[in-house]
N, C-alpha and C positions, 0 to 999 in steps of 0.2 A: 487545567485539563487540555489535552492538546489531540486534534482526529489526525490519526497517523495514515489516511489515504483517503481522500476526495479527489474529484473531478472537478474543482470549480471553476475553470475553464470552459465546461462542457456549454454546451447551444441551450440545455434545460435554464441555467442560470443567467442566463444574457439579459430578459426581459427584468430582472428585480435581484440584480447583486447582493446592490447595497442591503435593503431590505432581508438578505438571505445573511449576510456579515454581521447585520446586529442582532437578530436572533444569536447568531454562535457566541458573540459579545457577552449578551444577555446570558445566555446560559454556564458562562463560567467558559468555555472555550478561550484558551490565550494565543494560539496558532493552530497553524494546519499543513500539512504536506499535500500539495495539490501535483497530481499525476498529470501529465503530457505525452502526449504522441508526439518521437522526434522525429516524424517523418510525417506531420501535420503542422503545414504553414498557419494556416486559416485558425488552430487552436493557439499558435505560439500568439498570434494578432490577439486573440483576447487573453489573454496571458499577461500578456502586458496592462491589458485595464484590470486584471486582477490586484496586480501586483501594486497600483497605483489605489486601487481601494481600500487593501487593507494590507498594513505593515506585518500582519502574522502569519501572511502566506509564508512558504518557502516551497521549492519548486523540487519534482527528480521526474525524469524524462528517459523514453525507452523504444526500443519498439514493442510491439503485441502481439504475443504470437499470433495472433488469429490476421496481423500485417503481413505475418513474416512471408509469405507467399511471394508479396513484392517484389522479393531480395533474393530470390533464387536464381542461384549461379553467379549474385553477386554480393556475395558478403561485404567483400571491401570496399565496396561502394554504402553497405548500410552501416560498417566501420565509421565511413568518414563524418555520415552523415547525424549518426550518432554524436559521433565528437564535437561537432558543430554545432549541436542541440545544447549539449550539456554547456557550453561555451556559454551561445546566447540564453539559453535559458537560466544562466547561473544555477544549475542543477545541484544539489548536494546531495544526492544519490541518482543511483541509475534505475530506473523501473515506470513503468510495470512488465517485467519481463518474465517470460519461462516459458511454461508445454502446457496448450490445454489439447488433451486426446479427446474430448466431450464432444465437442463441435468439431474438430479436423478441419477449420477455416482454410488452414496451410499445411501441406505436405507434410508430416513429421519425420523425416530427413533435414528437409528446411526449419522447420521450429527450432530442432537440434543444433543448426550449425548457426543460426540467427542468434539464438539463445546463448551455448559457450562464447561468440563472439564476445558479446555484450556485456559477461561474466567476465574477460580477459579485460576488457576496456575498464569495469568499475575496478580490477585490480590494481591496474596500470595506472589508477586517478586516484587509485586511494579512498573511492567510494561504498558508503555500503548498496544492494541491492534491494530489489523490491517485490519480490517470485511472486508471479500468477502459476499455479499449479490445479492443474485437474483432469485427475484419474491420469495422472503422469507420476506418483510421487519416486518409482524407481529413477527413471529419467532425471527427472532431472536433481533428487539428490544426485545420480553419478556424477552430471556435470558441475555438480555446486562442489561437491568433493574433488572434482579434478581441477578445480581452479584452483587450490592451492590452499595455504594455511591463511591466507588475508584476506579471504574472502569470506563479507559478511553482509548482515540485512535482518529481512523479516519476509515470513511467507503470510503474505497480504493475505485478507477472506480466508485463513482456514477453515477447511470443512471436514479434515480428512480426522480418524482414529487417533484414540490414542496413541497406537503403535507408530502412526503417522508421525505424529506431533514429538514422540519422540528422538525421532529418526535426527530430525532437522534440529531437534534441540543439541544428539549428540554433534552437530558441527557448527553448534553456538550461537543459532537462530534465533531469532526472537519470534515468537506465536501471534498475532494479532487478531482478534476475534471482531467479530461485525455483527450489525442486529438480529442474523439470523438466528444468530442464541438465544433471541426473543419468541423465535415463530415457538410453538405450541409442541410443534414433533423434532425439535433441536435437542432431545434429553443428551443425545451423544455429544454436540458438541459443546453443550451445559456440561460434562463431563471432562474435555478438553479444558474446558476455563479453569476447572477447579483444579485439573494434573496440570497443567506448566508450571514452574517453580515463580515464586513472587518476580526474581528479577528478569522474568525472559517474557513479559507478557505486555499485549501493547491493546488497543482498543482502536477501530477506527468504525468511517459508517461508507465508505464508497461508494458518494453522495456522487449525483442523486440516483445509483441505487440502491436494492434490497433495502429499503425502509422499514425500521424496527414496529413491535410490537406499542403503541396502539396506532400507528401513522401507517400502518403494511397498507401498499398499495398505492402510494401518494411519492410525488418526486420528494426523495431524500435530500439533508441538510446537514451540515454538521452541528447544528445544537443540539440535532435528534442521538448526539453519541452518548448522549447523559442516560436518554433508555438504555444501551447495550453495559454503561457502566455501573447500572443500578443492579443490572442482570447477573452481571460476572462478581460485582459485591454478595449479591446473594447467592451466587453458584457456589463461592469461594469461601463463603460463612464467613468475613470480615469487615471491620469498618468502614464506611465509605470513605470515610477523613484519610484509613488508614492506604486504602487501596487507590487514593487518587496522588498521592505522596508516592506511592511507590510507580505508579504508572506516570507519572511525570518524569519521577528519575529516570526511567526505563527508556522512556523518547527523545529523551535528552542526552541519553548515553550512546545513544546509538545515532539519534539526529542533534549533536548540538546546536547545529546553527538556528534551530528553530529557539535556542536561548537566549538571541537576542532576539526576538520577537517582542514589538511593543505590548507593554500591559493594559 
């Protein structure tokens, strides 16, 4: 089982890493894709003791929209700085990137031109992406569409419709669902889990937040993704044996490097 978006980087896990690593050990967890700010020195410093922790990280690095403010009027400057990220951070995807219109942190002109930037960059690298999208999904499927036929990923935390979920599927997206499928008034997106097709669907917990169903409320972990995949087992009316085989291939197809990750 692999959590396809954490933060383990984040300031929440500084004080008891290790301790939060064998938990995921223990729970069947074999790796994980841990998100980076690449316009956050201070995270890339513990970045590094993650990676020095545990062999099943693998890393992708972005800016955020709710950054993207920073970068106004200079793209090529968060070009370069991106490029440099994904460098040092040995990145094998670009994210957490895209539009959120919810909170309006950054300009949405600037999210816009921040975001295709960093769409053009994971083409150019051969990268897949890693969409944060909210109450943006026109947006920025346009931009996902105009980046061309190589451009690929997973739209992190889906929350959106099915109509949604389809949109992004027609350009080959992969769906990622989070604990929130756990909270109590998730019926819709208990619905999403069950419409993706087997091979487009991924599981993460975007540790340490939104903590599933019975942890809500408590900094998130990734051992806690075995609640969201007990949930989408049961969404999806199939075996766990079956659905955790197929959600491995899924992460794997799309993140290989996290295949060599230690067992």
């Amino acid at each position: 089982m692999f959590d396809s978006h954490c933060h383990l980087a984040d300031p929440a896990f500084a004080d008891d890493l290790d301790a939060v690593i064998d938990h995921a050990r223990a729970a069947g967890v074999q790796g994980v894709l841990c998100i980076l700010a690449a316009d956050d020195e201070a995270e890339a410093v513990q970045a590094d003791v993650v990676r020095a922790a545990w062999d099943g990280v693998r890393f992708s690095t972005g800016i955020h929209p709710h950054r993207a403010g920073a970068w106004a009027g200079r793209v090529d400057d968060a070009r370069e700085v991106l490029e440099a990220a994904m460098a040092s951070r040995q990145a094998i995807a670009v994210g957490e990137i895209g539009l959120d219109y919810h909170y309006d942190f950054s300009a949405r002109d600037v999210q816009r031109d921040v975001f295709a930037m960093q769409v053009a960059v994971a083409s150019t690298l051969d990268r897949p992406v890693v969409i944060h999208a909210r109450e943006a999904i026109d947006d920025t499927i346009a931009i996902l569409a105009a980046g061309g036929p190589h451009v690929r990923g997973v739209m992190h935390c889906f929350t959106g419709t099915v109509d949604e979920a389809r949109r992004a599927l027609d350009l080959d997206f992969y769906i990622s669902i989070s604990g929130i499928a756990t909270f109590p008034r998730a019926a819709a997106l208990r619905e999403v889990a069950a419409f993706v097709p087997a091979d487009r669907l991924l599981i993460e917990t975007d540790a340490p937040y939104l903590a599933p169903v019975p942890y809500r409320g408590q900094r998130n972990e990734p051992a806690w993704v075995l609640e969201t995949f007990r949930m989408v087992a049961a969404a999806r009316q199939v075996a766990e044996d079956d659905l955790g085989r197929q959600l491995a291939a899924n992460t794997l197809a799309l993140l290989p490097a996290l295949g060599t990750v230690a067992r």
